[in-house]
C-alpha positions as CSV (number, residue, x, y, z in Angstrom):
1,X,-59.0,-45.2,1.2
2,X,-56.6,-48.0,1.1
3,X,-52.8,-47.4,-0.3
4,X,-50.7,-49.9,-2.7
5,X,-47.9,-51.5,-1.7
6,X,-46.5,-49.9,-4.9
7,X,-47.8,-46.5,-3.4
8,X,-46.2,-47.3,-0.3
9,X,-42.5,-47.8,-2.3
10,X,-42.9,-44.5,-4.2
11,X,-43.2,-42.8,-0.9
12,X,-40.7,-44.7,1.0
13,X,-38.3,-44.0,-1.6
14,X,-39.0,-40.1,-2.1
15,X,-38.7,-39.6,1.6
16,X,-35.2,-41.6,1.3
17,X,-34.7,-39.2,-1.4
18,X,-35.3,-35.9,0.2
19,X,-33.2,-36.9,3.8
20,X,-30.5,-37.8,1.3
21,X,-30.9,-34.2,-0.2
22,X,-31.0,-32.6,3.2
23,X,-28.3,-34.2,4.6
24,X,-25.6,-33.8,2.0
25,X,-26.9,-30.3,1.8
26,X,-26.4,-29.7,5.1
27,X,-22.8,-31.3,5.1
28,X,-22.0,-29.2,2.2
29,X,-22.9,-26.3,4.3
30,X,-20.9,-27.7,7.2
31,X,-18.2,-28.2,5.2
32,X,-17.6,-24.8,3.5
33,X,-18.3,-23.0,7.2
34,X,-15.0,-25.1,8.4
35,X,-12.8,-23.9,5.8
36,X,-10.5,-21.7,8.3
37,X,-7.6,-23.4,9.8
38,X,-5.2,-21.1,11.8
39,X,-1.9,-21.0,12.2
40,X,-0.8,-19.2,15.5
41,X,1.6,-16.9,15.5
42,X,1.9,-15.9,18.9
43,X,-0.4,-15.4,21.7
44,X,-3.1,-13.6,20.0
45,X,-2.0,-13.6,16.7
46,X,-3.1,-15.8,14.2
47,X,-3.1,-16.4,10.3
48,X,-5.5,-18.3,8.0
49,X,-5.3,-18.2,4.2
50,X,-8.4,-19.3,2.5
51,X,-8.8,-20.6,-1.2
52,X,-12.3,-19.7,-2.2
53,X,-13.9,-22.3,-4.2
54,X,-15.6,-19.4,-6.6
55,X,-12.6,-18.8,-8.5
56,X,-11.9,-15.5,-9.5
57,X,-11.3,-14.2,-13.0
58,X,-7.2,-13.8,-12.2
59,X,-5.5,-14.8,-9.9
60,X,-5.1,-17.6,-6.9
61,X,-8.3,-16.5,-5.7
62,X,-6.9,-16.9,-2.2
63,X,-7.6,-15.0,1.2
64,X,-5.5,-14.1,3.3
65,X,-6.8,-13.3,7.2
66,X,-4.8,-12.1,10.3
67,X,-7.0,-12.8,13.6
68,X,-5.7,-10.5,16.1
69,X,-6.7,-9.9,20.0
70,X,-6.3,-6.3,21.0
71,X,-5.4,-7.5,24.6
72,X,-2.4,-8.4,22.9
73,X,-1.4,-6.0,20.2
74,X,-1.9,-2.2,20.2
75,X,-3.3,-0.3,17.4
76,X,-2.2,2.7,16.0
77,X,-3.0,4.4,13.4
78,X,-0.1,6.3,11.0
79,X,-0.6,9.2,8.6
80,X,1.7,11.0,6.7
81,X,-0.3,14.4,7.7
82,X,0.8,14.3,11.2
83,X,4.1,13.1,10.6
84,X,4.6,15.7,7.8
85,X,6.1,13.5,5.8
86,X,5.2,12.2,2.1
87,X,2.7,8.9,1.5
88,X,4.7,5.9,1.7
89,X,4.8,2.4,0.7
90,X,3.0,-0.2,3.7
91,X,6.4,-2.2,4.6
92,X,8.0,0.9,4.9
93,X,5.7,2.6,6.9
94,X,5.7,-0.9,8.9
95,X,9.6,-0.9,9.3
96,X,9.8,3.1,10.2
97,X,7.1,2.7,12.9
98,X,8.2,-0.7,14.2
99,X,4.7,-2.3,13.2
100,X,4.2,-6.2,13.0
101,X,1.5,-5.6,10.6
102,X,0.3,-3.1,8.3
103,X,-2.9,-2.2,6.3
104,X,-4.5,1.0,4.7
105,X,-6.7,2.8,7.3
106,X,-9.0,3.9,4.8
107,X,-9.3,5.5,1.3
108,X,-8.0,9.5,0.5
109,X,-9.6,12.3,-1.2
110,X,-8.1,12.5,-4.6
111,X,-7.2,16.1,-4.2
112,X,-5.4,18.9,-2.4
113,X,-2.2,16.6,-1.4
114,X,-3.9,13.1,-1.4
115,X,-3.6,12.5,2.2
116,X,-7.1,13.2,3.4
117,X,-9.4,10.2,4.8
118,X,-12.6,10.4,2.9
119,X,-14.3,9.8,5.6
120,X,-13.7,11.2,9.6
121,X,-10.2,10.1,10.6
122,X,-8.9,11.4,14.2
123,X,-5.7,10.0,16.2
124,X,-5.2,11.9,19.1
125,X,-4.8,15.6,19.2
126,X,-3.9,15.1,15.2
127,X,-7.3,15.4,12.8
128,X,-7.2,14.1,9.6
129,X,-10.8,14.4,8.6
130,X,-13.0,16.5,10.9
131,X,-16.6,15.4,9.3
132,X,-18.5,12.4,9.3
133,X,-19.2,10.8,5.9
134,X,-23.1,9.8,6.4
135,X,-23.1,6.9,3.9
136,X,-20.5,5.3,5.5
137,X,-21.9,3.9,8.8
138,X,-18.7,2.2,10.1
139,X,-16.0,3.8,12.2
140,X,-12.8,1.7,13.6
141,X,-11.9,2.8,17.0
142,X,-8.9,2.0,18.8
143,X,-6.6,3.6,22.0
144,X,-9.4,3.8,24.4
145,X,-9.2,6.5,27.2
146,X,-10.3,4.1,29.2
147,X,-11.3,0.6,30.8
148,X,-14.7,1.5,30.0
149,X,-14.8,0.1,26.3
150,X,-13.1,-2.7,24.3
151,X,-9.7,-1.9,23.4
152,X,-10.5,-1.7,19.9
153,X,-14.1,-2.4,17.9
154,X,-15.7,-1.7,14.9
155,X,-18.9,0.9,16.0
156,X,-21.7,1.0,13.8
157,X,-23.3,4.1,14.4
158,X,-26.7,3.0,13.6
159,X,-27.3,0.6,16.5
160,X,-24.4,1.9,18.6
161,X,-24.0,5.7,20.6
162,X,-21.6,7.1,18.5
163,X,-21.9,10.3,20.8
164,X,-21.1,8.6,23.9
165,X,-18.8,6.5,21.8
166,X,-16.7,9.3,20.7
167,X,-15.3,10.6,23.8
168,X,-13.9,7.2,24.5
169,X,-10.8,6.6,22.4
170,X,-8.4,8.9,20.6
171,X,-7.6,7.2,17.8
172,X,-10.7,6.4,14.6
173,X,-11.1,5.8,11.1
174,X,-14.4,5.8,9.4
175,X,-15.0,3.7,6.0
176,X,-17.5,1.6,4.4
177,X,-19.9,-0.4,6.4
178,X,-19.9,-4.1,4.4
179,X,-22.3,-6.0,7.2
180,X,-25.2,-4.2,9.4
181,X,-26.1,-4.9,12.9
182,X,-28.3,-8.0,12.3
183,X,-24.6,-9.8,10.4
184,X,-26.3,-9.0,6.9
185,X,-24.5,-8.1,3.9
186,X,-24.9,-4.2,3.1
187,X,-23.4,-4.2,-0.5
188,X,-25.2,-3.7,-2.6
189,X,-24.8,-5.9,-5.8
190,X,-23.0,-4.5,-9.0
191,X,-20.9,-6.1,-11.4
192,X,-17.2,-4.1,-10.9
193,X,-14.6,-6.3,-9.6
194,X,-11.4,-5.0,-7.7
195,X,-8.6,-6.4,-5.2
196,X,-9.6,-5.4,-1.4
197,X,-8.7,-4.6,1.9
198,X,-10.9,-4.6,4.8
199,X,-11.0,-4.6,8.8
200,X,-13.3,-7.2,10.2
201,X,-14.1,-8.2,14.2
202,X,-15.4,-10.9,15.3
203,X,-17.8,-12.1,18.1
204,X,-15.5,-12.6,20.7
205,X,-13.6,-8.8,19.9
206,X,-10.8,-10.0,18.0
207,X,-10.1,-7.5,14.7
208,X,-9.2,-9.0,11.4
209,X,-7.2,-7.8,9.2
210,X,-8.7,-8.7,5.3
211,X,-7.2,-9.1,2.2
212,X,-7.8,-10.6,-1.2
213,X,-5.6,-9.9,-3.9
214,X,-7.9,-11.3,-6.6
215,X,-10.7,-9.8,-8.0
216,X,-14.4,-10.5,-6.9
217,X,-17.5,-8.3,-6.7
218,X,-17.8,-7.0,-3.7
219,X,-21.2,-8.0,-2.5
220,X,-20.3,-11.8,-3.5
221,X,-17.0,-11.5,-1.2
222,X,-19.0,-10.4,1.5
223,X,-21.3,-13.4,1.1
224,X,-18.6,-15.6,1.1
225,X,-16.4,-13.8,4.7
226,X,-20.1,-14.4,6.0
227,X,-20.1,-17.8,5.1
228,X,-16.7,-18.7,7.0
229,X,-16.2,-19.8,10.0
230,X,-14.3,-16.7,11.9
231,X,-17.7,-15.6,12.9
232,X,-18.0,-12.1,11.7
233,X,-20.0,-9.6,13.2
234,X,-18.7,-6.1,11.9
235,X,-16.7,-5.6,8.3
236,X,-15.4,-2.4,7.2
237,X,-14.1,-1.3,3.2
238,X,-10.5,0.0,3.6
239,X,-9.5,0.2,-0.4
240,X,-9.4,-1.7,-3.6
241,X,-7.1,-2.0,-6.6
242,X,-3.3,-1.3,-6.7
243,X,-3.3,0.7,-3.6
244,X,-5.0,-1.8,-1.0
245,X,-2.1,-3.5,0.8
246,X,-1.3,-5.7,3.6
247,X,2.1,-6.7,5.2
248,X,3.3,-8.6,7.6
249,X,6.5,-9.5,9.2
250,X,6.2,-12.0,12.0
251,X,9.4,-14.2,12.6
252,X,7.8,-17.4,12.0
253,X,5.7,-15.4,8.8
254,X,6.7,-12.6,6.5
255,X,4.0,-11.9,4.0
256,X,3.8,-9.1,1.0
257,X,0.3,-8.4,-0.4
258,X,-0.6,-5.9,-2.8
259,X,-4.0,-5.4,-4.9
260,X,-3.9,-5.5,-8.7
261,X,-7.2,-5.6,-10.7
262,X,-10.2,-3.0,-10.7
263,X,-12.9,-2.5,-12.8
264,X,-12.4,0.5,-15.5
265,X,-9.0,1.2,-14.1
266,X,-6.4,-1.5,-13.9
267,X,-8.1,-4.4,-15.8
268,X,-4.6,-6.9,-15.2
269,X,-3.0,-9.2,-12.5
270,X,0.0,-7.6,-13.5
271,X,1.0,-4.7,-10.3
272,X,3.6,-6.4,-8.1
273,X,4.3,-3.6,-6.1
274,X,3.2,-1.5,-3.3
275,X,1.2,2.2,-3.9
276,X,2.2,4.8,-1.8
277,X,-0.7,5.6,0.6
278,X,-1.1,8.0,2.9
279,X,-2.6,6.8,6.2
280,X,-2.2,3.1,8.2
281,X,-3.7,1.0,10.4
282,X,-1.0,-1.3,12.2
283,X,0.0,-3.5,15.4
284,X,2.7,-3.7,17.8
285,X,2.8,-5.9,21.0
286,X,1.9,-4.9,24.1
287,X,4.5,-3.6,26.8
């Protein structure tokens, strides 16, 4: 059956329509994957501070990210149990240990003397926590025994031997797992808001160091880390509200982040200092 030339236009003119719709779609896409720009530091260090275009409810709804390559930087992990010492504030603990950069290791039992993990923490001889938490899936892992493993990773022990795995460093902290095996997001949705920390890695084994001082939900903030282009592949909770922290003091940058806002406990933008926490994750340089 024959078409009209006036057919003909219609078509013409709705296939125009939906390349235009793809295309700016995909540039759109393009675009918001290409929001990191990094500024290096030194060799292996590198900072990024993203502006997320969903603006949070308070705030500068900015992100702050610290790429960092463990061939580079050591890891170590601080707790005020093995150093029988009180919980401290993060740029303290950062100046006391000589740490470049500092951010919690994971959230405490609110109990006994608030310095237990509540999840397995282990550094060395020294034991924090001595059970696994089974809803938490992630474990950080860092001063490796040996040559064997990278020197630091994110394991997830569902797709990952967390027996054999176990045996090869000394030093772990277990939290939250935010992203699964196959890079999907694992929150699930609910409408609380907070400030967070978190501990990230990326494809090619760097570790990133989280933070967002605004408050989002945390299944949307996930969606957005995803999203970006520092190509995520494992993503950790650390903590949220007033006590999540993160501090750096770099000679070309010195930065003092501290969380605020949560959901049904500290509704306000208004904490401008650090908490006292009990237990660290921080960097030094190589020897």
């Amino acid at each position: 059956m024959a078409i009209h030339t006036n057919e003909i236009k219609l078509l013409n003119m709705k296939f125009r329509i939906f390349i235009l719709s793809t295309i700016t779609c995909i540039a759109g896409t393009s675009f918001h994957k290409d929001n990191i720009q990094w500024k290096k530091l030194e060799e292996g260090l590198y900072y990024s501070s993203v502006i997320l275009t969903d603006k949070s409810i308070v705030g500068d709804s900015k992100v702050d990210i610290l790429k960092i390559d463990p061939d580079y930087f050591q890891f170590k992990l601080i707790c005020a149990g093995e150093k029988k010492s009180e919980s401290k504030k993060a740029n303290e603990l950062s100046k006391e240990n000589n740490l470049i950069a500092v951010i919690n290791a994971g959230m405490f039992k609110l109990e006994d003397d608030f310095k237990t993990c509540t999840g397995y923490m282990k550094n060395f001889q020294y034991v924090n926590n001595p059970s696994l938490n089974p809803s938490y899936k992630n474990i950080v892992a860092f001063n490796p025994k040996d040559t064997s493993v990278p020197k630091a990773q994110i394991i997830d022990m569902t797709c990952q031997d967390w027996n054999k795995l176990k045996t090869k460093y000394n030093s772990f902290s277990q939290g939250i797992r935010m992203v699964n095996c196959e890079t999907k997001n694992t929150w699930q949705l609910q409408e609380k808001k907070w400030s967070m920390v978190l501990i990230g890695e990326d494809r090619l084994g760097n570790m990133l160091f989280i933070f967002v001082r605004s408050p989002y939900r945390v299944h949307d903030f996930v969606d957005h880390l995803l999203a970006m282009s520092i190509e995520l592949k494992r993503l950790m909770y650390l903590e949220g509200g007033p006590e999540a922290s993160f501090y750096l003091n770099h000679p070309l940058l010195s930065i003092e982040k501290c969380g605020s806002y949560e959901t049904g406990f500290n509704e306000n933008d208004n904490n401008k200092e650090y908490w006292n926490i009990p237990n660290i994750i921080g960097i030094q340089r190589r020897k």
